[in-house]
Steps between C-alpha positions, in 0.01 A plus 500: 500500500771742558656475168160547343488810721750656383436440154124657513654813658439449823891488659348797813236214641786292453704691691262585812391111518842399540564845757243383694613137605243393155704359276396150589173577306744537152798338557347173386600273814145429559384391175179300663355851651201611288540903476341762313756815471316834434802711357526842454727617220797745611326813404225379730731438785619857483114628508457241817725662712535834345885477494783235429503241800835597617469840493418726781239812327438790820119603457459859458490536907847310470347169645672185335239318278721196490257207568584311793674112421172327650263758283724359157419103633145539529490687168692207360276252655196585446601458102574156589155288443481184634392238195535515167245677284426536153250747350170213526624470843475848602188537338330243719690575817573899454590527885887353534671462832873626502800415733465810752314412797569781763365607808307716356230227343602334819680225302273439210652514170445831314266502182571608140197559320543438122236586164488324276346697125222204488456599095888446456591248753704271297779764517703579819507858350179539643584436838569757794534430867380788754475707125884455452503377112634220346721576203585142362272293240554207719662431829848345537512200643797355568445166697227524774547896566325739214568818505332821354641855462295790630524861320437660816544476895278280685516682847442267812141587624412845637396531902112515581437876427724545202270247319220634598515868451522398130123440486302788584182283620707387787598889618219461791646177664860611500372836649285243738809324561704860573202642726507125704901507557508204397691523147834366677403261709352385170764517268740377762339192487653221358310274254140691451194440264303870493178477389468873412166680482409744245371882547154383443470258776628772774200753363276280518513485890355849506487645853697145618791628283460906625526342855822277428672793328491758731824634597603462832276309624638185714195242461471607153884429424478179686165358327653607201839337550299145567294593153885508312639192641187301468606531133827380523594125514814347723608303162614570124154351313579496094185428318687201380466344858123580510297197438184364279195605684211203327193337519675206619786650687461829721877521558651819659808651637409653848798762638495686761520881464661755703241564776429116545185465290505203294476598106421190202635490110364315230447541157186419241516550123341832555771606734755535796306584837589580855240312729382672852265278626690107496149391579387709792390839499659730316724717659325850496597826675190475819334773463251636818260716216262308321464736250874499388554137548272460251688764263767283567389149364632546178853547630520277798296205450557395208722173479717491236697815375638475143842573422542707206891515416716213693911466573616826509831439605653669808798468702359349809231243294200596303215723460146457318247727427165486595263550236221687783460498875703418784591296771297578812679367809227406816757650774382884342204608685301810302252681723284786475747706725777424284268577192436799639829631539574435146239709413668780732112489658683682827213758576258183496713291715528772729142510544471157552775517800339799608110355500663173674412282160819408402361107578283507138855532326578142713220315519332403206181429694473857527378488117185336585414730791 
């Protein structure tokens, strides 16, 4: 493979692989290891790192943008694919594990997530992997290790809010996640699935949603961080890992999310969906007013959510997109006090205090009476 390397223009991947303790992967010595090797050319190299590899380049503050030896390894492993793959291949399985498996995903094997043109797909040319093109007719193979050559860098993937700050319909659940405090603790953790909520789903809580934004406001931040984390998952979930939800077989992956609620995968031919029930009630915000309970069916007791885009890779895991609603954890307790507030209904509430009814914002008795 190294020979090949060199010969498709390729002699700076060569170069780091063998830097960075690699060179086992090309040297040939283990001929029985089944490898895919996604190569960038040397022009690509130099746009990867944005200088030569053994050059130190100041920043215009003076800073030293030299990347660090460990940064180079992961960048060099994570073009490493475990298995050999040709262009059918990638077609039917377009979600490819490589060889860096770092704390970050908490040991799971990092993903490379290749498209294949399905009206050309005969021809490797057609081929990218995380949108990094392919530039050969057909891959080199050269015993069990085939290799293609990218045009362009194939960056590892970005942290949590770099990837989604690129999609405008997720704006309100990073600013969620900002207003919550929770948007370290959540990157910081190591081998994630985010099930990320669009804008939609956060209007639709009306007055619920004016409550958990309010600035400042303890309960509110708290309620609100249990709201973010009930939409996070303790493990990397690829939509390859989801399985066949039947007739005959209800299969589904149950993890555990972030605040302890219990969240189930499975897929249909109509879909990927994000179960909140696994057979009991689903879990709904409880609401104490009848009235906005029932405003709230659509969003909280509804069973399945659908996810709309899947395996957006991130440094810590995963993250999918839910096509509408949200994940309503049962430890956040809505009631007409803390409605109330988010309405900024002060004068009211004063009156209440002051008339000694504060109990009708409590007791949901009080609405018959």
């Amino acid at each position: 493979p190294q020979k090949a390397l060199v010969g498709l223009n390729a002699t700076a991947f060569v170069r780091l692989l063998k830097d960075s303790g690699l060179g086992d992967y090309i040297d040939g010595t283990r001929p029985d290891r089944k490898l895919t090797l996604l190569a960038p050319t040397n022009h690509a190299m130099d746009e990867a790192f944005g200088y030569d590899l053994d050059d130190d380049t100041p920043d215009s503050e003076g800073n030293t943008q030299r990347s660090p030896r460990d940064r180079q390894r992961e960048w060099a492993l994570y073009h490493v694919v475990d298995g050999q793959y040709d262009v059918a291949e990638l077609a039917q399985t377009p979600l490819v594990r490589t060889k860096l498996a770092s704390a970050w995903t908490g040991g799971r094997a990092q993903v490379v997530k290749a498209q294949v043109d399905q009206a050309h797909r005969a021809l490797a040319k057609h081929v990218s992997f995380n949108g990094a093109d392919n530039i050969l007719l057909e891959p080199e193979v050269i015993g069990n290790t085939t290799i293609y050559l990218l045009s362009s860098p194939m960056p590892t993937p970005p942290r949590l809010i770099g990837a989604l700050i690129q999609d405008l319909d997720l704006s309100l659940f990073v600013a969620a996640m900002g207003a919550s405090n929770t948007v370290d603790e959540i990157q910081n953790e190591a081998g994630v699935t985010v099930l990320a909520p669009v804008v939609s789903a956060f209007s639709s809580l009306g007055l619920v949603w004016s409550y958990l934004s309010l600035p400042g406001d303890l309960d509110a931040r708290t309620d609100l961080s249990r709201l973010i984390k009930s939409h996070v998952l303790t493990r990397p979930v690829y939509s390859d890992e989801i399985p066949m939800h039947t007739d005959s077989s209800a299969d589904m992956l149950v993890v555990e999310a972030l605040n302890g609620n219990k969240v189930g995968l499975f897929r249909t031919p109509h879909g990927i969906f994000v179960s909140v029930s696994q057979g009991e009630q689903p879990p709904t915000m409880r609401l104490r007013v009848s009235d906005t309970a029932s405003r709230l069916a659509s969003v909280g007791d509804t069973s399945t959510l659908r996810i709309s885009e899947s395996d957006m890779l991130l440094q810590t895991g995963v993250a999918h997109v839910l096509e509408s609603g949200l994940i309503l954890p049962l430890n956040v307790e809505i009631t007409s006090a803390k409605l109330l507030r988010g309405m900024r209904a002060h004068v009211f509430t004063e009156l209440l205090q002051r008339f000694n009814l504060t109990y009708v914002l409590e007791d949901p008795r009080a609405e018959a009476a």
